[in-house]
C-alpha positions in Angstrom: 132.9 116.9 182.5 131.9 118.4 178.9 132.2 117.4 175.4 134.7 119.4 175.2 137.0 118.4 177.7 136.1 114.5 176.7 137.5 115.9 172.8 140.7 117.1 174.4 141.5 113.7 176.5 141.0 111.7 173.6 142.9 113.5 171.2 145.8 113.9 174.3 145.4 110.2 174.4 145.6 109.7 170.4 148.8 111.6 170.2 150.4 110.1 173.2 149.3 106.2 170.9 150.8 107.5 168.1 154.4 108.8 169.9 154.3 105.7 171.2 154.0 103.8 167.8 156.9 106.1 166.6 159.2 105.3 169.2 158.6 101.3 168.8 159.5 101.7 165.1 158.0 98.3 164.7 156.8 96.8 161.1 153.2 95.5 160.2 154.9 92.0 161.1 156.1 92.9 164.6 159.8 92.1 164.1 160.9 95.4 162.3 162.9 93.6 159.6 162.0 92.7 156.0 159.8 93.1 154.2 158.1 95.5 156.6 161.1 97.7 157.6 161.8 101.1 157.5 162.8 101.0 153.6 159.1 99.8 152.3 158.3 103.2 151.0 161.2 102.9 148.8 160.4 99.4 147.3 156.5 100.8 147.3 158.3 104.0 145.1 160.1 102.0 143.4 156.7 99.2 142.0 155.0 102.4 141.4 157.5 103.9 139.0 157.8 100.2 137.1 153.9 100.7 136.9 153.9 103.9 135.3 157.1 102.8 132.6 155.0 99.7 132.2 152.2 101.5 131.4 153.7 104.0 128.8 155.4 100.9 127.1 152.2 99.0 127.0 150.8 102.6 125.4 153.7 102.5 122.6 152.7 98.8 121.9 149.2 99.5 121.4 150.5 102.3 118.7 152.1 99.7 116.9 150.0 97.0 116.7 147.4 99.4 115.6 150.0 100.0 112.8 150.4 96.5 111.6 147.0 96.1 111.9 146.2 98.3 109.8 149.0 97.5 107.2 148.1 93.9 107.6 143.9 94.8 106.7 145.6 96.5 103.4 147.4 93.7 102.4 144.3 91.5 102.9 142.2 93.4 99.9 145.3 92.7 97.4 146.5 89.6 98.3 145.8 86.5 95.4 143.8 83.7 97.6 144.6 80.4 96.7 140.8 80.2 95.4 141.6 83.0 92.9 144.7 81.3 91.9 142.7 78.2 91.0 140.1 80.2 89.4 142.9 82.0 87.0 144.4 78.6 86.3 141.1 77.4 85.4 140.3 80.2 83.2 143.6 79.5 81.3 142.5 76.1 80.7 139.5 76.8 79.5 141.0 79.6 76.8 143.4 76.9 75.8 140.8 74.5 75.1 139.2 76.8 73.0 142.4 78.3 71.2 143.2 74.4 70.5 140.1 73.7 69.0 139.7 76.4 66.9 143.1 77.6 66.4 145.6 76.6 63.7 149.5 75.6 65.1 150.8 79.4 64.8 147.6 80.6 66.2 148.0 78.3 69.5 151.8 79.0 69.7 151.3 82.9 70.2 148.3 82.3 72.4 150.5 79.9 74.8 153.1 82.3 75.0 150.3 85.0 76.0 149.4 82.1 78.6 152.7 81.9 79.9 153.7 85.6 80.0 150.5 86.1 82.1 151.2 82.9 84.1 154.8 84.3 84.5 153.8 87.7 85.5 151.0 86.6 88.0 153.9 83.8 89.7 156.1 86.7 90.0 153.4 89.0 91.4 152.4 86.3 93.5 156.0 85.8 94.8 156.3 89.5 95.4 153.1 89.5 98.0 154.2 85.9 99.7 158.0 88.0 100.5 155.7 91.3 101.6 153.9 89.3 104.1 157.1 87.9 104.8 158.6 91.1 105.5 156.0 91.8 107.8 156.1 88.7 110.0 159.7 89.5 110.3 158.9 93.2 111.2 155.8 91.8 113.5 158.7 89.3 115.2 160.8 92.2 115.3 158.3 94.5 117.3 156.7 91.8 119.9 160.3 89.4 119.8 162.1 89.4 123.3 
C-alpha cells in the first residue's frame, strides 16, 4: 500500500468523523441544549457587535475627555490660588499702612475706596472663575453621569 492510497483512507475516514459529528448535532457540553446549542453563533455575533459599539463609544469618550482636559489645563494658568489671594490681601494691607501713616483723612478716604473698588473687582472676578469651574463640573457630570 502507498502513501498515496494511506492519504486517501485517512481523508475517507476524516470525512466520514465529521458526517458523523453533523448528524449527532451535539454541543461542546454533550447535551445539545444551552449554552452550547445550535444558536451560539448568534449570541457569539451578537458579543462581537457590543464589542465593536463599545469600542467606538469608548473612542468618543476619549475625544471628550481630551477636551475638558484641555479646557481644564487653560483654566489652571488663570485661575486666582488661594496663595495669590492672600498675597493681594497682604499687599493691600501693607499700602494702607503706608497711606495711614503718611496720608491726611481725604487722602486715606480716596485710597480706601481705590482699595475696595479693586477688592470688589477681584471678589467679583474671583466669583466669576469659582461659577466657570462650576460650570465645568456640571458639564464633566454631564459627560461621564449615568
Amino acid at each position: 500500500m502507498s502513501n498515496r492510497d494511506h492519504l486517501q483512507i485517512v481523508d475517507l475516514e476524516f470525512q466520514l468523523a465529521q458526517e458523523k459529528i453533523a448528524e449527532q448535532k451535539v454541543g461542546f457540553d454533550g447535551g445539545g441544549g444551552p449554552p452550547y446549542d445550535g444558536h451560539m453563533d448568534a449570541r457569539v455575533a451578537k458579543l462581537e457587535k457590543f464589542a465593536d459599539e463599545s469600542r467606538s463609544e469608548l473612542r468618543t469618550i476619549d475625544v471628550r475627555l481630551a477636551k475638558i482636559e484641555t479646557l481644564i489645563s487653560g483654566i489652571d494658568k488663570t485661575v486666582a490660588t488661594k496663595t495669590d489671594i492672600a498675597d493681594i490681601r497682604t499687599a493691600l494691607s501693607n499700602i494702607e499702612n503706608i497711606v495711614r501713616n503718611s496720608a491726611t483723612n481725604v487722602d486715606l478716604q480716596s485710597v480706601k475706596t481705590l482699595v475696595s473698588e479693586a477688592e470688589t473687582r477681584t471678589l467679583r472676578w474671583f466669583l466669576g472663575v469659582v461659577l466657570t469651574v462650576a460650570g465645568l463640573g456640571f458639564a464633566a457630570a454631564k459627560v461621564f453621569g449615568p
